[in-house]
C-alpha positions as CSV (number, residue, x, y, z in Angstrom):
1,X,35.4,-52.1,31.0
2,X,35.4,-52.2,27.1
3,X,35.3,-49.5,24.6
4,X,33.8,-52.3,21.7
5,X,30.7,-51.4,20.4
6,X,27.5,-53.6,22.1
7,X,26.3,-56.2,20.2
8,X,24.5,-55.1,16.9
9,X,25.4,-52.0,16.5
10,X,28.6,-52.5,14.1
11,X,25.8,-54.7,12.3
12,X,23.1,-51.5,12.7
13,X,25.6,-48.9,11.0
14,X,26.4,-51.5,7.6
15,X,22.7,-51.6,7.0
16,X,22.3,-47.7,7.2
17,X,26.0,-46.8,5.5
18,X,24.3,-49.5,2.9
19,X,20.7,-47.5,2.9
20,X,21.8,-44.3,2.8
21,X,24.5,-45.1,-0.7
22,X,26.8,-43.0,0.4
23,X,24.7,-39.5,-1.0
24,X,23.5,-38.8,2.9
25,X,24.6,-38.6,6.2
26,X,23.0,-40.6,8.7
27,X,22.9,-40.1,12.7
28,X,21.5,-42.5,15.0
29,X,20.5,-41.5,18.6
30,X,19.4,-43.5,21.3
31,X,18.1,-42.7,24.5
32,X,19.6,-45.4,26.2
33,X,22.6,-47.5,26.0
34,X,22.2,-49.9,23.4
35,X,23.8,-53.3,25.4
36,X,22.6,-55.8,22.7
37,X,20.1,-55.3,19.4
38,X,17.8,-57.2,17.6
39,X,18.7,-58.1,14.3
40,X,15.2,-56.8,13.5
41,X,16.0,-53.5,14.5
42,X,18.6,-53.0,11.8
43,X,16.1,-53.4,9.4
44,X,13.7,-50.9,10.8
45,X,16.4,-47.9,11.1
46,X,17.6,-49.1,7.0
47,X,13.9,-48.7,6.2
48,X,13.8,-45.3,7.7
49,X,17.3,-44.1,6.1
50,X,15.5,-44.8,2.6
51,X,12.7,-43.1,3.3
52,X,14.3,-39.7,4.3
53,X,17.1,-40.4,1.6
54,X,14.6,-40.9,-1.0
55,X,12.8,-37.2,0.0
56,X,15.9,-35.3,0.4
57,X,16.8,-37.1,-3.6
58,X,13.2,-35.4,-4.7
59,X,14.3,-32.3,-3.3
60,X,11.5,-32.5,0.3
61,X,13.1,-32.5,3.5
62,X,13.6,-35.4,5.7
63,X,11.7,-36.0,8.3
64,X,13.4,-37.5,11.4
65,X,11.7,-40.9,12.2
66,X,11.6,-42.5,15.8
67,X,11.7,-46.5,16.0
68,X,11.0,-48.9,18.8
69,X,13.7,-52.0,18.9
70,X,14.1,-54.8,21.4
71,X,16.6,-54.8,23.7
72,X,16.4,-58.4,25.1
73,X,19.2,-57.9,27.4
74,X,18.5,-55.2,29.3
75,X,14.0,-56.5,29.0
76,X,13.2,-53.4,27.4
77,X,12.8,-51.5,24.0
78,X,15.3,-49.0,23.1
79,X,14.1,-46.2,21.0
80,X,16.6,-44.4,18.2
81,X,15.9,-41.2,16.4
82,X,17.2,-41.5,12.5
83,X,18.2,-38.5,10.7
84,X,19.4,-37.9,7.3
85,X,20.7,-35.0,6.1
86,X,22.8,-33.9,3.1
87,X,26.6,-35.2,3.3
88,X,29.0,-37.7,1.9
89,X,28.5,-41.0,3.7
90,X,29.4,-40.6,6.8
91,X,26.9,-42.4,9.8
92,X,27.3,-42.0,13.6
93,X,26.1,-43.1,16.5
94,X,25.3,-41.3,20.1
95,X,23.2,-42.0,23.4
96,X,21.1,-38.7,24.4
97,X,19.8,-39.8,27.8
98,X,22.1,-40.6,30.8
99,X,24.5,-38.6,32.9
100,X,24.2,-35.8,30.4
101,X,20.3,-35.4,30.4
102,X,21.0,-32.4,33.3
103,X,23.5,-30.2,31.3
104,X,21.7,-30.6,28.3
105,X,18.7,-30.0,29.3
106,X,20.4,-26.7,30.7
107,X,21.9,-25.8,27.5
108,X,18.2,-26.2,25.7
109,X,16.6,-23.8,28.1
110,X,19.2,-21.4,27.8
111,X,18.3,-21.5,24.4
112,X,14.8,-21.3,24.4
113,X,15.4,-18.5,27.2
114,X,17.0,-16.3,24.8
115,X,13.6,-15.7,22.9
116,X,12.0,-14.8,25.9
117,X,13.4,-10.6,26.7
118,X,11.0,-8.6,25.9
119,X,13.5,-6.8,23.2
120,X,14.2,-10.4,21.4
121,X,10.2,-11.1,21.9
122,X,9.4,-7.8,19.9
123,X,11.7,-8.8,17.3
124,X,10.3,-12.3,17.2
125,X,6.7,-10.5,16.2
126,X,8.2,-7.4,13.9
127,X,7.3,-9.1,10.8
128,X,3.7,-9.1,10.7
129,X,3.0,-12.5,11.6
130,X,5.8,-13.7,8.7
131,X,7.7,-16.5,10.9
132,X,10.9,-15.4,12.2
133,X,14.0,-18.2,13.0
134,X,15.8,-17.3,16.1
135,X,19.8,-18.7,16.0
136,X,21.2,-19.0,19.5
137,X,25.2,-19.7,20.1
138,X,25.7,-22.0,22.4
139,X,28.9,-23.4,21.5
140,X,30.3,-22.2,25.1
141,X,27.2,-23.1,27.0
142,X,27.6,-26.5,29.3
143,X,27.5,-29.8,27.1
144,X,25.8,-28.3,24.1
145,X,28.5,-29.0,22.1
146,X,27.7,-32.6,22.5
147,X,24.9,-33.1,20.1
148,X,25.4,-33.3,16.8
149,X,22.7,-30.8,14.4
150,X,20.3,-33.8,13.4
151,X,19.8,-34.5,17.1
152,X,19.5,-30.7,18.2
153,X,16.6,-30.6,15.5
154,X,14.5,-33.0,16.9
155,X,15.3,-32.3,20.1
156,X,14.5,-28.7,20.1
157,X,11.2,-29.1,17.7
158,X,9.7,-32.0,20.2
159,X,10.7,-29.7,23.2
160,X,8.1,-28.3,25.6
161,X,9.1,-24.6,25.7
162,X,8.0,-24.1,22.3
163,X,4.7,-23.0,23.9
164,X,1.9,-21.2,21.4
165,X,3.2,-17.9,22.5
166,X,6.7,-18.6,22.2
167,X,7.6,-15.7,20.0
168,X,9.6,-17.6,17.2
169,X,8.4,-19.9,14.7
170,X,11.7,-21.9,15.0
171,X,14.7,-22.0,17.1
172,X,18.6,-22.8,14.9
173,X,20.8,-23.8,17.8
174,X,24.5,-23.1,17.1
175,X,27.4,-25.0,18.2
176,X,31.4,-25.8,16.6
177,X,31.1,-29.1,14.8
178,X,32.3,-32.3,16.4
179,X,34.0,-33.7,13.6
180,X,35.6,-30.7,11.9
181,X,36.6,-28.0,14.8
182,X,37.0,-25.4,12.2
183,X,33.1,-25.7,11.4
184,X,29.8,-24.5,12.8
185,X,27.2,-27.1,12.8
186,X,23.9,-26.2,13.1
187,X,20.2,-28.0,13.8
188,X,16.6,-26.2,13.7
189,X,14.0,-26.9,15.3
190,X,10.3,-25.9,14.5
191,X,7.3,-24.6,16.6
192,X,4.6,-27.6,17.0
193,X,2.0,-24.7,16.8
194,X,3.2,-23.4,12.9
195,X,0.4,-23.3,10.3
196,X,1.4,-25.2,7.1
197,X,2.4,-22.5,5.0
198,X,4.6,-21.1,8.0
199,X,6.0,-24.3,8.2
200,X,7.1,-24.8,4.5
201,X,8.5,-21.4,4.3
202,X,11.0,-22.7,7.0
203,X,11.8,-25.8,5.7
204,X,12.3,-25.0,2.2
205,X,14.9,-22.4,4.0
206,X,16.5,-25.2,5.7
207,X,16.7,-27.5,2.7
208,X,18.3,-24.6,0.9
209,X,21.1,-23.8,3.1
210,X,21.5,-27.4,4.5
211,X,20.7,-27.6,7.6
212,X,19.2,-30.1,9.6
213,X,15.6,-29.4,10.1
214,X,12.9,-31.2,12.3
């Protein structure tokens, strides 16, 4: 057993630390163990990082991006949400799939789930179709606390419960940060089903108070 990083990956976070010039935060998550990269899919995650850091510098959100690398060792591609989001530098690196699939996926119905009482529901719709952000605390619930915010946004904006009749527009999951205890962290994610306008209403929110938004 090792603890070393696989093969690449050391490589992977110099050229997005590098991309990102130390205005943004970076996370990178894979949905499978990355054993050993291509030294092609550095340059597709960089490319990304400069795409959202160049929005976020002209004051747009950033849009998560999802790339395809090779992963020759185990014969199969390996794929890797980038996010960037306002910070100071930092980059990190998690695996979403695996042995924690199960209490996560517990922890994102539970908070989908709290939308659904007909009391929550009614105040989901009291704004006259104005869209209304739903914040759930799961800082206690299961593994939740396991994802950082960048990942909870695009998990819980690409997740099938947000249904056309869900009754929010978006969903801010709420958990204590990972790397500073004493802080909340925080990642939104928005209906599929939003018009435009809805849409930018909610991420011009987002942008404003700084939290990750997919």
């Amino acid at each position: 057993m090792t603890a070393r990083a696989p093969r690449n990956i050391n490589e992977l976070v110099e050229r997005v630390e590098a991309a990102g010039g130390g205005r943004f935060d970076v996370d990178l998550a894979f949905d499978r163990y990355p054993s050993r990269l291509q030294p092609g899919g550095a340059d597709k995650a960089a490319a990304a990082v400069r795409t959202q850091a160049d929005a976020l510098g002209a004051g747009s959100p950033a849009v998560a991006e999802v790339i395809r690398v090779e992963d020759p060792k185990n014969a199969g591609p390996v794929e890797i949400t980038v996010q960037v989001c306002p910070g100071n530098g930092a980059v990190g690196w998690e695996v979403t799939a695996g042995i924690l699939d199960g209490p996560l996926g517990a922890a994102e119905y539970a908070a989908f789930d709290a939308g659904r009482g007909a009391q929550k529901a009614a105040q989901g719709r009291s704004l006259d179709g104005a869209p209304v952000l739903l914040a759930v605390d799961v800082s206690r619930y299961g593994a939740a606390w396991m994802r950082p915010g960048t990942v909870w946004a695009a998990r819980l904006a690409a997740c099938e419960y947000f249904t056309p009749d869900y009754p929010f527009a978006g969903l801010a999951v709420m958990r204590q940060s990972l790397e500073q205890p004493g802080l909340i962290d925080i990642g939104v994610g928005l209906s599929p089903h939003l018009s435009a306008a809805d849409r930018q209403v909610l991420e011009d929110l987002c942008t404003t108070l700084g939290w990750p938004c997919a």
